[in-house]
N, C-alpha and C positions, 0 to 999 in steps of 0.2 A: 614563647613558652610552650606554644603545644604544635605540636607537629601533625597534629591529627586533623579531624575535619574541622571546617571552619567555624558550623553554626556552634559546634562544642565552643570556639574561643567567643561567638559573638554574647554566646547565653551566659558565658563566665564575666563579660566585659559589662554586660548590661546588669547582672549582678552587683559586682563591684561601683558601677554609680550607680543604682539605686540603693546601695548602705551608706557611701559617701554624701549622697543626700538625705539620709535618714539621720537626725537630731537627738532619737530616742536614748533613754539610758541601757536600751541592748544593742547600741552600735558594738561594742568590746564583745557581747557574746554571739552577733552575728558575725565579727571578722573570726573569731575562731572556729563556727563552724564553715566560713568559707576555705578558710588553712586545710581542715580536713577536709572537703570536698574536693580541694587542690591539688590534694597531697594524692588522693584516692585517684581521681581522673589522671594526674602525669602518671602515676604507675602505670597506669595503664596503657598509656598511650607509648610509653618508654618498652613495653613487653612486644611492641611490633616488630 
């Protein structure tokens, strides 16, 4: 997914298991602000 530097994908990866182990009833509103955090970084990365 990114083409960019690395530690951008490890930070995004450890992200995503630490909500996939989160139980809480804001897992649904943490995956949506991770969409736009996702959405935001590949633009960016796609403008290189």
């Amino acid at each position: 997914m990114f083409l960019g530097k690395s530690d951008d994908e490890a930070g995004y990866l450890s992200f995503i298991f630490s909500v996939s182990r989160n139980k809480s009833p804001n897992l649904l509103a943490n995956a949506n602000q991770m969409t736009h955090f996702d959405m935001n970084r590949m633009q960016k990365v796609d403008r290189k």
